[in-house]
C-alpha positions as CSV (number, residue, x, y, z in Angstrom):
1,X,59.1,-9.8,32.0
2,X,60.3,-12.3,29.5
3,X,56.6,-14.2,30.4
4,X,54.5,-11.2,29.0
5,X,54.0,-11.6,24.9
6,X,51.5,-9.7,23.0
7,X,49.9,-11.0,19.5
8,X,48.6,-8.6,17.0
9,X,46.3,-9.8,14.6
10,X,46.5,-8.5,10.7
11,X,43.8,-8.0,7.8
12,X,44.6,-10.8,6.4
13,X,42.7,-14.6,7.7
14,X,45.1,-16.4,10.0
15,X,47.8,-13.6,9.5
16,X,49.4,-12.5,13.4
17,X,53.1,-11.7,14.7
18,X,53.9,-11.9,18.1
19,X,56.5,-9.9,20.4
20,X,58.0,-10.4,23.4
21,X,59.4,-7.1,23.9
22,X,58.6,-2.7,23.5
23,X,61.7,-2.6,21.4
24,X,61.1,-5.5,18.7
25,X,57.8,-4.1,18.5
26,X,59.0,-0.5,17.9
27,X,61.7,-2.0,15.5
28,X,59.1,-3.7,13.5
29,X,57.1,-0.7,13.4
30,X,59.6,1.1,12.3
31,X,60.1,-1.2,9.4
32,X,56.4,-1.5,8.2
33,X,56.4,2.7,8.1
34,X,58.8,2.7,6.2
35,X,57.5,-0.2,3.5
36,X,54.5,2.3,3.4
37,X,56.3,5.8,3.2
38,X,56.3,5.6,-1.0
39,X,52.2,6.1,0.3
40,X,51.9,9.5,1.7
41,X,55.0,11.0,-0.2
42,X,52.5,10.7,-3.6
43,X,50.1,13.1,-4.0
44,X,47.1,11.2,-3.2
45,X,48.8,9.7,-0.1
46,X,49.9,13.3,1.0
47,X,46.8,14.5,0.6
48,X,45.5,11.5,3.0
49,X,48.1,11.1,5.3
50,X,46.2,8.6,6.8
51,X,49.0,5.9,7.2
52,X,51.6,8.0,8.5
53,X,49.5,10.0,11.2
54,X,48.1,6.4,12.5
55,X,51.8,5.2,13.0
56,X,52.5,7.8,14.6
57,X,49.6,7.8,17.1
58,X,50.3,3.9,17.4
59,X,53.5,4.6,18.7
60,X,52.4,7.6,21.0
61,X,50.1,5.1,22.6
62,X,52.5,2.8,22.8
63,X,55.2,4.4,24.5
64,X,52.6,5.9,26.9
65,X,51.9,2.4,27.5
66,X,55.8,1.5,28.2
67,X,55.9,4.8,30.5
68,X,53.3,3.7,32.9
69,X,55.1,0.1,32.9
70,X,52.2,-2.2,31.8
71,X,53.3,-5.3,30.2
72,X,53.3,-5.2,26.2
73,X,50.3,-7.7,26.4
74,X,48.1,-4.3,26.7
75,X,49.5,-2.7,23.3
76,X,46.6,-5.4,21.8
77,X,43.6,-3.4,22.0
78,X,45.7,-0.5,20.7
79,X,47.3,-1.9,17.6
80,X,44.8,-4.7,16.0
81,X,41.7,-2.4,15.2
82,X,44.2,-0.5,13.1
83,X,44.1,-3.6,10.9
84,X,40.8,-4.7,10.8
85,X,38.4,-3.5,7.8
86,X,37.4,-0.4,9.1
87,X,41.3,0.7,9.8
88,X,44.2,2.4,8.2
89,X,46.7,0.1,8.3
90,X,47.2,-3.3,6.6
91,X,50.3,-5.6,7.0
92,X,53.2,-5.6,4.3
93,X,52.5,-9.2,4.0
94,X,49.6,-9.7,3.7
95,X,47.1,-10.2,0.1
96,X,46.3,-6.4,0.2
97,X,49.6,-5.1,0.3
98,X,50.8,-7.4,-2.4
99,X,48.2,-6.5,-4.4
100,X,48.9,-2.9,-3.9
101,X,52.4,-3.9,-4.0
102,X,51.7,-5.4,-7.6
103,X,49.6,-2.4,-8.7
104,X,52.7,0.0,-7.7
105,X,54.9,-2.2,-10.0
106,X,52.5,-1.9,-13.0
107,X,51.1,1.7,-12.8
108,X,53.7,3.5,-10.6
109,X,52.8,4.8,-7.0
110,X,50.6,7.5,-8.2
111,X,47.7,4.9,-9.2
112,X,48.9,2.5,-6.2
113,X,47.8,5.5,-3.8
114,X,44.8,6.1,-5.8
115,X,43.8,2.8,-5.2
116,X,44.8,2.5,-1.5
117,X,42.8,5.6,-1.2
118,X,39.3,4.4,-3.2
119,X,39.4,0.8,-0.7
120,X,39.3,3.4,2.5
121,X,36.4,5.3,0.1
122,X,38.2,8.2,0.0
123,X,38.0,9.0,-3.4
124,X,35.8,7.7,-6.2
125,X,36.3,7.0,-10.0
126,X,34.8,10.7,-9.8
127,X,38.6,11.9,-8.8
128,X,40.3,9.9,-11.6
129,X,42.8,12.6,-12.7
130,X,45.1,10.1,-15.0
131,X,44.2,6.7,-17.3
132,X,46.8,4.9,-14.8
133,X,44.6,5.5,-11.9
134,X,41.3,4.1,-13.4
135,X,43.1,1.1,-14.7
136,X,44.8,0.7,-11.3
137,X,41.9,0.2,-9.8
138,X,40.3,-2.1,-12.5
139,X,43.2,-4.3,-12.0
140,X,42.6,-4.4,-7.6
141,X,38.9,-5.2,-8.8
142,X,39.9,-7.9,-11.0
143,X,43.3,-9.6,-10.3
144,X,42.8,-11.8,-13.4
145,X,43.5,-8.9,-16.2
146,X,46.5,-9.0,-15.8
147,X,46.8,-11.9,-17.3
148,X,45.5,-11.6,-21.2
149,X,44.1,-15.7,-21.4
150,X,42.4,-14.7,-17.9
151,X,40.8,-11.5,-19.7
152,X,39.3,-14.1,-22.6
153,X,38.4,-16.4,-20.1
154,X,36.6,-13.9,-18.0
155,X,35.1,-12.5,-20.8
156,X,34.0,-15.8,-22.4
157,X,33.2,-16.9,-19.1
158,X,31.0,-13.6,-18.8
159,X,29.5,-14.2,-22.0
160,X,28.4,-17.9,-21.0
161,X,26.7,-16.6,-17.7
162,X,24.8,-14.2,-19.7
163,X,23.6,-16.0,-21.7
164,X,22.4,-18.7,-19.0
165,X,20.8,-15.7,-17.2
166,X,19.2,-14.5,-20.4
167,X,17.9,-18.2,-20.7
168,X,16.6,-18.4,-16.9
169,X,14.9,-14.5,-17.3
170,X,13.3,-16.4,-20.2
171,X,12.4,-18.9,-18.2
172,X,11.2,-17.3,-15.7
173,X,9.1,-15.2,-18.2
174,X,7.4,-18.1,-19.7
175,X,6.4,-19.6,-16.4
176,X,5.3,-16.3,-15.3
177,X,3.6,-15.8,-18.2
178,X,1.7,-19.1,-17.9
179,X,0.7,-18.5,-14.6
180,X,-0.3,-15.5,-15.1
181,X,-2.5,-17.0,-18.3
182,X,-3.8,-19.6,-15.7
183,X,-4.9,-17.1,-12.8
184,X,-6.3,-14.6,-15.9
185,X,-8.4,-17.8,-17.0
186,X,-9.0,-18.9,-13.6
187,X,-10.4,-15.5,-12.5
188,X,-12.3,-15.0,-15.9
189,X,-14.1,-18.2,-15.0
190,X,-14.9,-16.9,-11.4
191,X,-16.0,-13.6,-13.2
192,X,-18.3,-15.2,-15.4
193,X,-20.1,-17.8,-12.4
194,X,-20.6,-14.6,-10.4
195,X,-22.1,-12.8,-13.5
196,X,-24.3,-16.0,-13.9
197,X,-25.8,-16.1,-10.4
198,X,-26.0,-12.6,-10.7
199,X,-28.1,-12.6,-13.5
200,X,-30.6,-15.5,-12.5
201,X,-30.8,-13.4,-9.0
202,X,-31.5,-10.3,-11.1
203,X,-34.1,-12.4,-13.4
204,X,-35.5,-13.8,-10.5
205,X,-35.8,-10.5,-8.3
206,X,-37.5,-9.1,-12.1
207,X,-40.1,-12.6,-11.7
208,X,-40.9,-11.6,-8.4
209,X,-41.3,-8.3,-8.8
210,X,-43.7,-8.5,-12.1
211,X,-45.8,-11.0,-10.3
212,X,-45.8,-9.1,-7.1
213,X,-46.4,-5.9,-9.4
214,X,-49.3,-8.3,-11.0
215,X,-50.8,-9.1,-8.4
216,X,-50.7,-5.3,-7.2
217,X,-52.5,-4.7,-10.0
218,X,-55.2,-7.1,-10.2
219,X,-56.3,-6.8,-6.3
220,X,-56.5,-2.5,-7.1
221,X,-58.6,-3.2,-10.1
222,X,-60.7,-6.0,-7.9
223,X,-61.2,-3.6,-5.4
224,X,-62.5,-0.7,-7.9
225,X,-64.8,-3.3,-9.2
226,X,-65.8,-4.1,-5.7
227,X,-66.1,-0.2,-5.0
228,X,-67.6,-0.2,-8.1
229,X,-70.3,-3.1,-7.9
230,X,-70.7,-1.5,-4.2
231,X,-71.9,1.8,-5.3
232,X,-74.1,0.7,-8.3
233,X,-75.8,-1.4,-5.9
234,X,-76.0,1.3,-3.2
235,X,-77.2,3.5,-6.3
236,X,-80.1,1.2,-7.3
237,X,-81.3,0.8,-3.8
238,X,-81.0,4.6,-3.0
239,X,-83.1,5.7,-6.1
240,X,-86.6,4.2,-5.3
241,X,-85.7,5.3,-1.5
242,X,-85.1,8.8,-2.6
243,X,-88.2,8.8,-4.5
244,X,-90.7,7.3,-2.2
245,X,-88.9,9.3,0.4
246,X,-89.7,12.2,-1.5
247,X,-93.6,11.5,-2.6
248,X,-93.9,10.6,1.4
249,X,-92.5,14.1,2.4
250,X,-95.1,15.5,-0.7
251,X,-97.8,13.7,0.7
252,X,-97.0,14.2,4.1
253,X,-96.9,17.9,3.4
254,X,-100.0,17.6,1.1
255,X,-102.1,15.9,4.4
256,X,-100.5,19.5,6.1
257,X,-102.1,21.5,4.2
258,X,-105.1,19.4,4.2
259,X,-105.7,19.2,7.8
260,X,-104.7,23.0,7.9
261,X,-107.6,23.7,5.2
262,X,-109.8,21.9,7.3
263,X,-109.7,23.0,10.3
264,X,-110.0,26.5,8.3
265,X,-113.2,25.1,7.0
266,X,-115.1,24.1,9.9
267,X,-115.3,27.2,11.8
268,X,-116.2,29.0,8.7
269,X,-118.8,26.3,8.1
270,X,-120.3,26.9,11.4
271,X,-120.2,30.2,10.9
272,X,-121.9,30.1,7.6
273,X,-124.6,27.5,8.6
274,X,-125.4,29.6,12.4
275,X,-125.8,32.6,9.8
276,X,-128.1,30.5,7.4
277,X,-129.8,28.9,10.4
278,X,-130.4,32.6,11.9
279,X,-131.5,34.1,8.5
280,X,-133.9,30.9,8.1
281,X,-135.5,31.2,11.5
282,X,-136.2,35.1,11.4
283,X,-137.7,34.4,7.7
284,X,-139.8,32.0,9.1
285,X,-140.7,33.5,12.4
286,X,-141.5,36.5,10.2
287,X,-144.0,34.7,7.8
């Protein structure tokens, strides 16, 4: 169907091709294959073989596409994520291959694998094996050596931006230095108004305390005087008390014995006088 066209999209911003047919699209496969064969028949590539076995599956999918008669318009989803960033494949056109393309020319296609290899991440500066390759891939990092003035102009240019970011770290070091000085004098001053109200709330918890304490003091030793005055009094009254209490319980005891005595004496008395009285009455009834 002359109607059906597919567009494949490349690494590169803006980069596409379109086709209108299966067989200029297996033709121009053909062709970028074989602008990438030097790859895999290096060492490094050979040890990949990540380009060739892709093309080969594109293909496979392809003609299985082309079998089962769907228009080419369906090959899209099968050939672009090849070459987006996370895929194998990049266009022989675009900036990657000709910086590949350039590294190849300088360094041979050893290094130009190497480096090929290290943008898919797989190998690192770890599995240099040869000066070409670490230099290879010096020069995909930084176009501009190539060119000796671009190396001194890098370098100068290097030179000048650290030297501005030695000047803004010093910078920035002075003004954090500064305010750190401010929030060290700021906080000393909070310090020091906490350690005055501290203080004057210690001093005056200490006041109250000692005249609390005082006080304490003074009402005990009123109230031992009190006890004191108390008893001395009670002492003073109790002593003539005691004593008068104890010539009443003499004299009450005296004024026992008394009345005991006499009421011994009386009938003895009688008896004595009836004897008398007798002996006096015969004496006289006898004379």
């Amino acid at each position: 169907m002359t109607d059906e066209f597919v567009t494949i999209t490349f690494d590169d911003t803006d980069h596409s091709k379109k086709f209108l047919t299966y067989e200029s699209f297996f033709n121009w496969l053909d062709e970028e294959k074989q602008k990438w064969q030097w790859d895999y028949q290096t060492q490094t590539g050979n040890n990949l073989m990540g380009i060739n076995q892709v093309f080969e599956s594109i293909r496979q999918q392809v003609v299985n596409t082309q079998i089962n008669s769907q228009p080419i318009s369906q090959i899209s989803n099968l050939v672009s994520p090849c070459y987006q960033a996370s895929g194998w494949l990049r266009h022989s056109e675009g900036i990657f291959a000709k910086s590949i393309e350039r590294i190849r020319l300088r360094h041979g296609d050893n290094a130009a694998a190497f480096v090929f290899a290290f943008s898919k991440q797989q190998v690192t500066l770890a599995n240099v094996s040869e000066p070409s390759q670490l230099a290879a891939c010096l020069l995909f990092a930084l176009p501009e050596l190539d060119r000796p003035d671009a190396i001194a102009k890098r370098l100068e240019l290097e030179r000048k931006n650290y030297r501005i970011g030695i000047s803004k770290q010093l910078d920035k070091l002075d003004e954090a230095s500064s305010v750190r000085d401010k929030n060290f004098k700021s906080h000393l001053a909070g310090a020091r108004r906490i350690a005055t109200r501290q203080l004057l709330r210690t001093r005056n918890i200490d006041k109250e305390f000692r005249i609390s304490s005082d006080q304490n003091s003074n009402n005990a030793i009123n109230s031992i005087y009190a006890v004191e005055e108390t008893f001395r009094k009670k002492m003073e009254l109790q002593a003539p008390v005691e004593y008068w209490t104890t010539k009443a319980s003499k004299h009450s005891d005296n004024a026992a014995d008394a009345v005991w005595r006499l009421k011994l004496y009386f009938p003895i008395s009688i008896v004595v006088l009836l004897v008398c009285f007798g002996l006096a009455t015969a004496l006289l009834l006898s004379k």
